[in-house]
BADO-834542 format. One line per 5 residues: number of its first residue (from 1); their letters; for each residue x, y, z of C-alpha. Coordinates in nm, 3 decimals, padded with zeros to 5 digits, always signed. Layout:
residues N
NUM) a) X:Y:Z ~ ...
END
This chain:
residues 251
1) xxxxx) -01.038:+04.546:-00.612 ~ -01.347:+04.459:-00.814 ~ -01.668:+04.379:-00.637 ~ -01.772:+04.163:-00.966 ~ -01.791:+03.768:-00.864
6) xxxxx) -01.589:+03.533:-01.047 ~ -01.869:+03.399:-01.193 ~ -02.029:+03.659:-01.331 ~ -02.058:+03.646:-01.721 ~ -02.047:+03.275:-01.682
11) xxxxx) -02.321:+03.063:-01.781 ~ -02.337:+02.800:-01.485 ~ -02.526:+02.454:-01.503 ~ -02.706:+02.422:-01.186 ~ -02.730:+02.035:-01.248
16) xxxxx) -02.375:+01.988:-01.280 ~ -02.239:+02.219:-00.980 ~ -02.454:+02.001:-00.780 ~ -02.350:+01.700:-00.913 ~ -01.994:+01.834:-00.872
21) xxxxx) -02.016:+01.972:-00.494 ~ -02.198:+01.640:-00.405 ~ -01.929:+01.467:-00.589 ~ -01.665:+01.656:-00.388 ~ -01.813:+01.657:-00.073
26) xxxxx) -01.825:+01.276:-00.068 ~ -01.499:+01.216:-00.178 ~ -01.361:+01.476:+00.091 ~ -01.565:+01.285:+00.351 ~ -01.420:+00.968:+00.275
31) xxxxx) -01.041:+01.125:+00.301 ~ -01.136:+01.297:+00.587 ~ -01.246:+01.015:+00.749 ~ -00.979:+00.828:+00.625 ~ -00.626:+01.108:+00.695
36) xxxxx) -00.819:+01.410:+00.950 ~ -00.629:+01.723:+00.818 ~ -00.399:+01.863:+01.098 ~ -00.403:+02.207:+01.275 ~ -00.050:+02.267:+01.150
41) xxxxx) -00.153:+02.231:+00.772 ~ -00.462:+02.471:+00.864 ~ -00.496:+02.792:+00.644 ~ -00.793:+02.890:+00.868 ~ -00.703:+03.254:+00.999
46) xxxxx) -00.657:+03.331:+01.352 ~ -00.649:+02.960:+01.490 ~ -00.488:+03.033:+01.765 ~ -00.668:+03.273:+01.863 ~ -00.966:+03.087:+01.901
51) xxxxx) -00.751:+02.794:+02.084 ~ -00.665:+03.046:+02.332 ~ -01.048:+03.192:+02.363 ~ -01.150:+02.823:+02.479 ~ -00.883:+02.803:+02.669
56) xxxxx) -00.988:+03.149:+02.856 ~ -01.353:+03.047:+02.923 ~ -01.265:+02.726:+03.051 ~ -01.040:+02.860:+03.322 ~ -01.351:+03.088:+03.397
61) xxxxx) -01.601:+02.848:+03.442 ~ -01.327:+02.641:+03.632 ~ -01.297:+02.923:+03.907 ~ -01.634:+03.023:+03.890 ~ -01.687:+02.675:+03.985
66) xxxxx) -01.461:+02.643:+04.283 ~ -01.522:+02.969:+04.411 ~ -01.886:+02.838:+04.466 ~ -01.811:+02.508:+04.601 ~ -01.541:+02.732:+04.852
71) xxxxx) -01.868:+02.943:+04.946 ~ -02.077:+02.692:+05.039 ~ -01.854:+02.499:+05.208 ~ -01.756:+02.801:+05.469 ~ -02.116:+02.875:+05.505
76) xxxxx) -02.164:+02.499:+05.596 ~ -01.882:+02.570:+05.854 ~ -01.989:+02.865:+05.972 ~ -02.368:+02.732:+06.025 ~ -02.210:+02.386:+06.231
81) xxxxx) -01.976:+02.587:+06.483 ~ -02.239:+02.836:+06.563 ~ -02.499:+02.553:+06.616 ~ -02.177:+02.414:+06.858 ~ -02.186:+02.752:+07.043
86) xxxxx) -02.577:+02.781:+07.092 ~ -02.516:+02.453:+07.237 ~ -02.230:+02.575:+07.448 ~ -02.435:+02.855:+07.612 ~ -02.764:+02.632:+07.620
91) xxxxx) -02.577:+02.378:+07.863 ~ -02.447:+02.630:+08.054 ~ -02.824:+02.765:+08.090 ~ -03.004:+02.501:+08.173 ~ -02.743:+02.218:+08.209
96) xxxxx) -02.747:+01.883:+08.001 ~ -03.087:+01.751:+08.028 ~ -03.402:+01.698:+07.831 ~ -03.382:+02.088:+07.622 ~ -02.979:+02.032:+07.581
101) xxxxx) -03.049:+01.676:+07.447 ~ -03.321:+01.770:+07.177 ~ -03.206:+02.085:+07.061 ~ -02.836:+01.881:+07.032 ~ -03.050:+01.643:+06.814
106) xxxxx) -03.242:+01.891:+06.600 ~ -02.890:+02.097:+06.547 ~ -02.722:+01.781:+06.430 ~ -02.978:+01.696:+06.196 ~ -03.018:+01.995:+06.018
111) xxxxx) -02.591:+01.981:+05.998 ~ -02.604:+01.669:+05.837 ~ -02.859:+01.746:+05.595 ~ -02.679:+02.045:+05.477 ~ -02.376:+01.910:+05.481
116) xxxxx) -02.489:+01.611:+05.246 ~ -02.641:+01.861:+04.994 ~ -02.338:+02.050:+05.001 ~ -02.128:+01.729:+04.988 ~ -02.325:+01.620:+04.638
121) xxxxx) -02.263:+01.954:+04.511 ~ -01.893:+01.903:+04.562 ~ -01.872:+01.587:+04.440 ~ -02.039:+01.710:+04.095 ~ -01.825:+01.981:+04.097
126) xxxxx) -01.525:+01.766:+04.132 ~ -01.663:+01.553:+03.817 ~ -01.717:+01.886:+03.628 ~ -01.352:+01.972:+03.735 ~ -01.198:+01.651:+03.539
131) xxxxx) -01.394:+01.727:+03.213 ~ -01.289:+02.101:+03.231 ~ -00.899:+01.977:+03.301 ~ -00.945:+01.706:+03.049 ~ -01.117:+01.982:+02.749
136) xxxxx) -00.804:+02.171:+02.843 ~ -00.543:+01.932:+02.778 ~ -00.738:+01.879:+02.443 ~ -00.642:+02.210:+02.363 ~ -00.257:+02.191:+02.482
141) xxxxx) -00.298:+01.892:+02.205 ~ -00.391:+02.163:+01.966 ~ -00.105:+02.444:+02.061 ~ +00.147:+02.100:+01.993 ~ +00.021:+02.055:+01.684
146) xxxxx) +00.047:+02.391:+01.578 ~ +00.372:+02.441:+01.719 ~ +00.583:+02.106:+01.865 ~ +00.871:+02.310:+01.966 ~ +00.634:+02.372:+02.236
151) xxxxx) +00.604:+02.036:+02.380 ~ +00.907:+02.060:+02.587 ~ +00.809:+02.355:+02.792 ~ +00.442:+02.251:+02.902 ~ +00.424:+02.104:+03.235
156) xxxxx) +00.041:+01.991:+03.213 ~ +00.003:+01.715:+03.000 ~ -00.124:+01.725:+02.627 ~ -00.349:+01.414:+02.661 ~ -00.689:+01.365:+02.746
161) xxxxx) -00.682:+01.034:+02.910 ~ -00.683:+00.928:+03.333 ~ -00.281:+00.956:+03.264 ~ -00.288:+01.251:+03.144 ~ -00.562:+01.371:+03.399
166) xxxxx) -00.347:+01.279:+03.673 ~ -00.043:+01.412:+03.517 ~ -00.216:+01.803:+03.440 ~ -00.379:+01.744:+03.842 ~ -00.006:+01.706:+03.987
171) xxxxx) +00.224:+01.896:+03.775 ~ +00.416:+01.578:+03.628 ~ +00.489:+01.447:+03.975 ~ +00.382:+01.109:+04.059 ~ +00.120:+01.090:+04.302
176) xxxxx) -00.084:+00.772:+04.391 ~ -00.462:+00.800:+04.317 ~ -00.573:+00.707:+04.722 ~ -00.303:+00.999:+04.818 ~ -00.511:+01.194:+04.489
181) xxxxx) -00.838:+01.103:+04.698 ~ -00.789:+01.172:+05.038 ~ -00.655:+01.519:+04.969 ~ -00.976:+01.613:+04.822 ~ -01.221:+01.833:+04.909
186) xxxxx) -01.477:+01.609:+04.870 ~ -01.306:+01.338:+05.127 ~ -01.232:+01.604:+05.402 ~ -01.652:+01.701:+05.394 ~ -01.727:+01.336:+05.388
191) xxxxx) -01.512:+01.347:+05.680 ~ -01.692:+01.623:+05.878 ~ -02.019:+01.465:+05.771 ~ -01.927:+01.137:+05.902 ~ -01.846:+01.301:+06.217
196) xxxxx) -02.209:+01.478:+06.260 ~ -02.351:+01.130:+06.094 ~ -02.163:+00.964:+06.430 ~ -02.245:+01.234:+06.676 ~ -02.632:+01.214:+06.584
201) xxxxx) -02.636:+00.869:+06.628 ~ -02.491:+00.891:+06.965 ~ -02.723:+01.145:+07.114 ~ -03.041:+00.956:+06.937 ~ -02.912:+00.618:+07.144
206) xxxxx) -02.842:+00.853:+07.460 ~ -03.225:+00.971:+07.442 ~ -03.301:+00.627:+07.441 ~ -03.192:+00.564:+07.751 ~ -02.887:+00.305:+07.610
211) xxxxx) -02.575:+00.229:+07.811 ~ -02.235:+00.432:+07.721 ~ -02.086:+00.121:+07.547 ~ -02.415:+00.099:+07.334 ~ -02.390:+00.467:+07.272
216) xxxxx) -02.033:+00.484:+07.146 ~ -02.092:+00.178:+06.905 ~ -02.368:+00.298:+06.767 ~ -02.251:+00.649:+06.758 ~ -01.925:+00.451:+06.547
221) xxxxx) -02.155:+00.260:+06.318 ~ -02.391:+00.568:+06.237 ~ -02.023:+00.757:+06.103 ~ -01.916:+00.444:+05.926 ~ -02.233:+00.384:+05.768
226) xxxxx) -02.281:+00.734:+05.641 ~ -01.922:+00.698:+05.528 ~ -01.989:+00.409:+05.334 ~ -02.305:+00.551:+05.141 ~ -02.118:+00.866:+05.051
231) xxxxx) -01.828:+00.676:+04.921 ~ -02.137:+00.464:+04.687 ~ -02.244:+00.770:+04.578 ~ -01.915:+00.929:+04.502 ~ -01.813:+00.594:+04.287
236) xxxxx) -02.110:+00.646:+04.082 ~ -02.061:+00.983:+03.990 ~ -01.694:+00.864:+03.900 ~ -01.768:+00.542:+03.792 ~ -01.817:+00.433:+03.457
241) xxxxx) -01.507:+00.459:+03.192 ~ -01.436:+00.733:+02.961 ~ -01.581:+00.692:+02.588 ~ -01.450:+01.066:+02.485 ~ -01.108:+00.984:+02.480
246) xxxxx) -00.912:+01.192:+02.190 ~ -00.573:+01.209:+02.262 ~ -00.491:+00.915:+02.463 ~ -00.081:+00.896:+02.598 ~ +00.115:+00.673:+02.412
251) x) +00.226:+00.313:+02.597
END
């Protein structure tokens, strides 16, 4: 094989290869724009290799992702039920008066705070979780392309819309978006927060010397409240529709 370029012994007009490659790049820009070459008509080398490469380091951030969220939910846990014992053996010390009361108080605060930042964390997480699923069905779109004998053996979907979100979430079974929602993660700590949320209200009213009817409703509206502001929250890091849609699923 000689190492000689083609153009060597050539006599090459710089003016006109410019003209021509500025010529050409315009016109393949305009039928580009016009007909976007498909992966199957591709003569790059080792496409699917690189498909599959993507594909690999987005399942790794993916579980690199949970397995963080996991962690700092279980230390969250773990931090609230020994706050519960200390509480446990401090009543049994000294009974439930004044030290009970505002070491109860100064326990549930710290829970809650923790719990919200760990709750915020989750909730990003969960948005990062939708654009990972949704850069993955992208690249289902891709292996379809390439191959559409394929298409009736994939189980996730191959589309990058809230269909096909939901559709790659549940395995192609139909499941109702509130059923979606309250099986979260993110709904069962808004939960448990709500619960401290309630619980800190209640002993801050009890300090106060309020009656036991006083005490459970405010207890109930400081756990619906908190609810209500982490559901805001949650919307907004949902909210908004999705510009970045590629693949959408046929009506």
């Amino acid at each position: 094989m000689s190492d000689v370029p083609p153009s060597a012994g050539r006599s090459v007009d710089p003016e006109g290869a410019t003209e021509g490659a500025t010529e050409g790049a315009t016109e393949g820009a305009a039928e580009g724009a016009a007909d976007p070459p498909r992966l199957r008509d591709s003569t790059t080398p080792g496409l699917p290799v690189y498909l599959s490469t993507e594909h690999w380091s987005l399942l790794g951030t993916r579980s690199m992702t949970w397995s963080e969220i996991m962690s700092r939910i279980t230390i969250y846990l773990t931090v609230v039920s020994a706050f519960l014992v200390v509480l446990a053996l401090t009543a049994q010390a000294t009974g439930f008066g004044t030290p009970f009361r505002v070491m109860a108080v100064g326990f549930a605060s710290a829970a809650l705070v923790m719990g919200s930042l760990t709750a915020i964390r989750v909730n990003l997480a969960s948005r990062e979780d939708a654009d990972l699923i949704r850069a993955m069905n992208r690249l289902r779109h891709a292996y379809v392309e390439l191959a559409p004998e394929l298409a009736p053996y994939l189980t996730a979907s191959i589309h990058d819309d809230t269909r096909g979100l939901l559709q790659t979430y549940s395995l192609g079974h139909r499941r109702h978006l509130v059923l979606h929602v309250v099986g979260s993660t993110a709904f069962f700590l808004m939960v448990v927060n709500g619960i401290v949320a309630g619980t800190l209200g209640a002993l801050i009213a009890d300090i106060a010397g309020a009656s036991t009817a006083v005490i459970a409703v405010v207890g109930g509206l400081s756990g619906v409240s908190y609810l209500a502001g982490h559901l805001a929250i949650e919307r907004r890091v949902f909210a908004g529709p999705n510009d970045d849609e590629r693949f959408p699923t046929p009506d």
